[in-house]
C-alpha positions in Angstrom: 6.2 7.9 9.6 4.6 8.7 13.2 1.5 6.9 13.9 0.1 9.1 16.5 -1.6 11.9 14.2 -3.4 9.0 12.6 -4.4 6.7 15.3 -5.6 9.7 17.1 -7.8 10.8 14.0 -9.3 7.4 14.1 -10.6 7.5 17.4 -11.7 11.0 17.2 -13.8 9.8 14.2 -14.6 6.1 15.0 -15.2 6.0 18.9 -17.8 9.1 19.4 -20.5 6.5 16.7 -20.5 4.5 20.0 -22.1 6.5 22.2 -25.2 7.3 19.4 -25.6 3.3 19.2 -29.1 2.0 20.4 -29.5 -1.3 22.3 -30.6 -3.0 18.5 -27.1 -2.1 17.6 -24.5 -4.1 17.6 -20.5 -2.4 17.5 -17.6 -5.0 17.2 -13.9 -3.5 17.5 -11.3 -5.3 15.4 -7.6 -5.3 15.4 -6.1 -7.7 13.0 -2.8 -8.6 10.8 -2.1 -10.0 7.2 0.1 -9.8 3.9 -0.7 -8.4 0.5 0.4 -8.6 -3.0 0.9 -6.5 -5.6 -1.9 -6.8 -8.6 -0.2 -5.4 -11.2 3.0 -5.1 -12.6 4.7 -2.0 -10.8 6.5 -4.5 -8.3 7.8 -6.8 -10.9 11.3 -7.1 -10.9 13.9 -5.6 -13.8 17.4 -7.0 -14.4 19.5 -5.3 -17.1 23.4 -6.4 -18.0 25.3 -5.2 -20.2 28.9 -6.7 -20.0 31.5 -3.9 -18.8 28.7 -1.2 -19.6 26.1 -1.1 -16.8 24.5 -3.8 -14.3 21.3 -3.0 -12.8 18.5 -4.6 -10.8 15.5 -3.4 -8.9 12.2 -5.2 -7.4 9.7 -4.1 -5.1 7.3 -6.6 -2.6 5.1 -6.0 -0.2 4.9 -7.0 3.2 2.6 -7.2 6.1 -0.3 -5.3 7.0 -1.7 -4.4 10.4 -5.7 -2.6 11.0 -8.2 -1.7 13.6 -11.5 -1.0 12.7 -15.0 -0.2 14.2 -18.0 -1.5 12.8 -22.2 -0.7 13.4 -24.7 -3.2 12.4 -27.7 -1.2 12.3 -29.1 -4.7 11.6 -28.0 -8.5 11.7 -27.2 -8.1 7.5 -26.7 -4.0 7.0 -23.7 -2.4 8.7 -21.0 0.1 8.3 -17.0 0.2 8.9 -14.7 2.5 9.7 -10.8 1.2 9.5 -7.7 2.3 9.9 -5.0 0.4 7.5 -1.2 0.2 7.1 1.0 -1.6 4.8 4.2 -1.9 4.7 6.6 -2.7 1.3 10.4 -2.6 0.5 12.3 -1.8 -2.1 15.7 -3.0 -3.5 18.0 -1.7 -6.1 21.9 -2.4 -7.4 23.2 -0.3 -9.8 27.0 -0.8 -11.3 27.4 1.5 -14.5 30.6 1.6 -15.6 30.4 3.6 -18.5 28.9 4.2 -21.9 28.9 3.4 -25.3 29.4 6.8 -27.4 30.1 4.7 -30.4 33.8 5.8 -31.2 35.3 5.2 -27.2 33.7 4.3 -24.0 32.9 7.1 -21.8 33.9 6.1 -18.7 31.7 6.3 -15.6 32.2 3.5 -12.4 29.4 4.2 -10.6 28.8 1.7 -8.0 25.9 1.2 -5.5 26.2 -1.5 -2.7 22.7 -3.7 -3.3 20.3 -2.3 -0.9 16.5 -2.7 0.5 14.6 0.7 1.1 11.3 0.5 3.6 7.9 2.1 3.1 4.3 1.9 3.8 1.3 3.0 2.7 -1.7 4.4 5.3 -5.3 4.4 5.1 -8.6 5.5 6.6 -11.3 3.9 4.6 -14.9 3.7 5.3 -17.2 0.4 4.0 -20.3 -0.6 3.8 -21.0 -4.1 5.0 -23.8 -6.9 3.9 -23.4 -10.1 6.3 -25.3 -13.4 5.3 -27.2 -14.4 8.8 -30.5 -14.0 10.7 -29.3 -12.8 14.2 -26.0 -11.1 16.0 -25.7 -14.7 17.5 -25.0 -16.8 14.6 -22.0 -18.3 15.3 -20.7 -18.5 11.3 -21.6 -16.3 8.3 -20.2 -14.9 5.2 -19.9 -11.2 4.6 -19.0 -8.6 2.3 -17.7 -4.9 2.1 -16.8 -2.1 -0.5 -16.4 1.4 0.2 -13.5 4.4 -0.3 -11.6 6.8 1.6 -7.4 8.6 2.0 -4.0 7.1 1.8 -0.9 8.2 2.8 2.3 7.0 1.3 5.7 7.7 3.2 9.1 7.1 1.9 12.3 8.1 1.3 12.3 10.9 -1.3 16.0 10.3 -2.8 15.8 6.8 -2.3 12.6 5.4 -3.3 10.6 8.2 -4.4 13.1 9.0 -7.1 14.2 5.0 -7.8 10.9 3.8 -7.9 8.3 6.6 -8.6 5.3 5.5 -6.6 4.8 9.1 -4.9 6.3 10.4 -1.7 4.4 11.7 1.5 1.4 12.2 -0.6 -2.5 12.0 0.0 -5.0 10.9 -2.3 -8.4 8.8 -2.6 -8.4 5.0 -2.7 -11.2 2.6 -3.3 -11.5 -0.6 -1.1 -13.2 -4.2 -1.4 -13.2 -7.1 1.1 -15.2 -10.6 1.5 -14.5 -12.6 4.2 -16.3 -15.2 7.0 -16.9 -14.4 10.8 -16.5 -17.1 13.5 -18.1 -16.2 16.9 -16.3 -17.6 19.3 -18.6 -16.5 22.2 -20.7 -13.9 23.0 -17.9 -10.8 22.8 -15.4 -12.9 21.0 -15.2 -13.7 17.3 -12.5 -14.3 13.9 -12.8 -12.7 11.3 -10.9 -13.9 8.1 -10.6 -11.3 5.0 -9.6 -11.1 1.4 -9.5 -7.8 0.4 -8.4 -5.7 -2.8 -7.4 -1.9 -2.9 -6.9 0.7 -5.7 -4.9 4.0 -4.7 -5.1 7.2 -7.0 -2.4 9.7 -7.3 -1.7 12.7 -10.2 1.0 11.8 -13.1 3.9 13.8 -11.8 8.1 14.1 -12.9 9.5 14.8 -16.3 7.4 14.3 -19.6 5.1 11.5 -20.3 7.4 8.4 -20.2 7.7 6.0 -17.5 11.4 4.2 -18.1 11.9 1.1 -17.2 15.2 -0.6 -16.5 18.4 0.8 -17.6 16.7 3.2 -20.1 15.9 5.4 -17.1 19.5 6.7 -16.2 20.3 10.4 -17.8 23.6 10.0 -19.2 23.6 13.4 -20.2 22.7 15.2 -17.0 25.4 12.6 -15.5 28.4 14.2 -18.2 27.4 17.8 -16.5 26.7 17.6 -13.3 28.6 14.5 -12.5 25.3 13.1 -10.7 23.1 10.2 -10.9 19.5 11.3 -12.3 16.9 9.7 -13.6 14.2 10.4 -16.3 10.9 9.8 -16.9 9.7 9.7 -13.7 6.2 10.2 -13.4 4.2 8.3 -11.4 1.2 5.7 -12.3 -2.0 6.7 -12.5 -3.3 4.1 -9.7 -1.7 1.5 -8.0 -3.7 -2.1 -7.4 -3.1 -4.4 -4.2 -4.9 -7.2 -2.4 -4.3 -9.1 0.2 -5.5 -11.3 3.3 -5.9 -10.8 7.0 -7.1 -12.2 9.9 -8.6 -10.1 13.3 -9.8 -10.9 16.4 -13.0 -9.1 17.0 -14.8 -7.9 20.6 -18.7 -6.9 20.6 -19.7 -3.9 23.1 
């Protein structure tokens, strides 16, 4: 997925709050790094095998995450945040089906997918309130935390995850976001910031009827015996999906 439209929409939308900021203000830019795992079970990993029938196995993880953000302090405790977010997750899948039990004879099918590992991610503009625990802008350690909301974008292969997986394709929804973490100032301009954070994306139930299959259950035999294709069914997509994670920035005060 290009970057560019994204990055550029977070400065267009982030950088012009500078130039309204008063002396009493204080704006800190972050950019930062971390990892995040899944909260729920839509990354858990299925294995199915059946003995001359069908083999298959798929598992999902996610990987690391990389943000900028710009914050406001309107004062030492009361400040808001505007960040830009992406993470990044793979995807793996084998499939051997060899054929299938009609009861009377094996229909016979040898199907066979080399093991692979798909990539995604998942972008995000969010904006948060923040509450920090401290008297001044100069205290050199204080606790701090955030919650606010805002769009994701999830980018993947279509064919390949979209349709293996169901967690959406190139789509846009709302999201809700959380974080507590501790700020170390190193100096006057430079400081740490360490996070633990917690995200919720939304998206519309789409695909074929009201089932989500799991495991082998989800390959179409009968569309298979027509059109001589791989299919799957039930794919409509969850409701939300939960993450969290942790992350670490370093942060410079204009």
């Amino acid at each position: 997925m290009k970057l560019k439209p994204f990055i550029a929409a977070f400065l267009l939308i982030g950088l012009p709050s500078l130039s309204f900021a008063a002396k009493k203000r204080e704006i800190i830019i972050g950019f930062g790094g971390g990892y995040s795992l899944a909260l729920q079970g839509t990354l858990r990993e299925y294995e199915y095998d059946y003995p001359l029938l069908i083999y298959f196995k798929e598992k999902g993880k996610l990987e690391h995450s990389l943000s900028a953000n710009v914050q406001c302090f309107f004062t030492p405790t009361l400040g808001l945040q505007l960040e830009f977010n992406q993470q990044k997750g793979s995807y793996f899948s084998h499939l051997e089906w060899y054929g299938k039990d009609l009861g009377e004879y094996i229909y016979e099918i040898n199907h066979i997918e080399e093991p692979y590992w798909e990539t995604w991610s998942l972008s995000s503009l969010t904006i948060s309130a923040l509450i920090a625990w401290r008297r001044s802008p100069r205290q050199k350690i204080y606790p701090y935390i955030s919650a606010g909301g805002g769009i994701y974008i999830f980018s993947a292969d279509k064919e390949r995850v979209l349709h293996r997986w169901r967690l959406g394709g190139k789509k846009w929804r709302e999201m809700i976001k959380i974080g507590a973490g501790l700020k170390y100032l190193i100096n006057g301009r430079l400081g740490l910031n360490l996070r633990v954070f917690g995200e919720t994306i939304y998206r519309r139930s789409v695909g074929h009827g009201q089932t989500l299959y799991i495991g082998a259950d989800q390959f179409d035999f009968e569309f298979f015996f027509y059109e001589k294709e791989i299919a799957r069914v039930g794919r409509v997509l969850d409701n939300k999906f939960s993450y969290g994670g942790f992350d670490i920035s370093l942060e410079f005060r204009l």
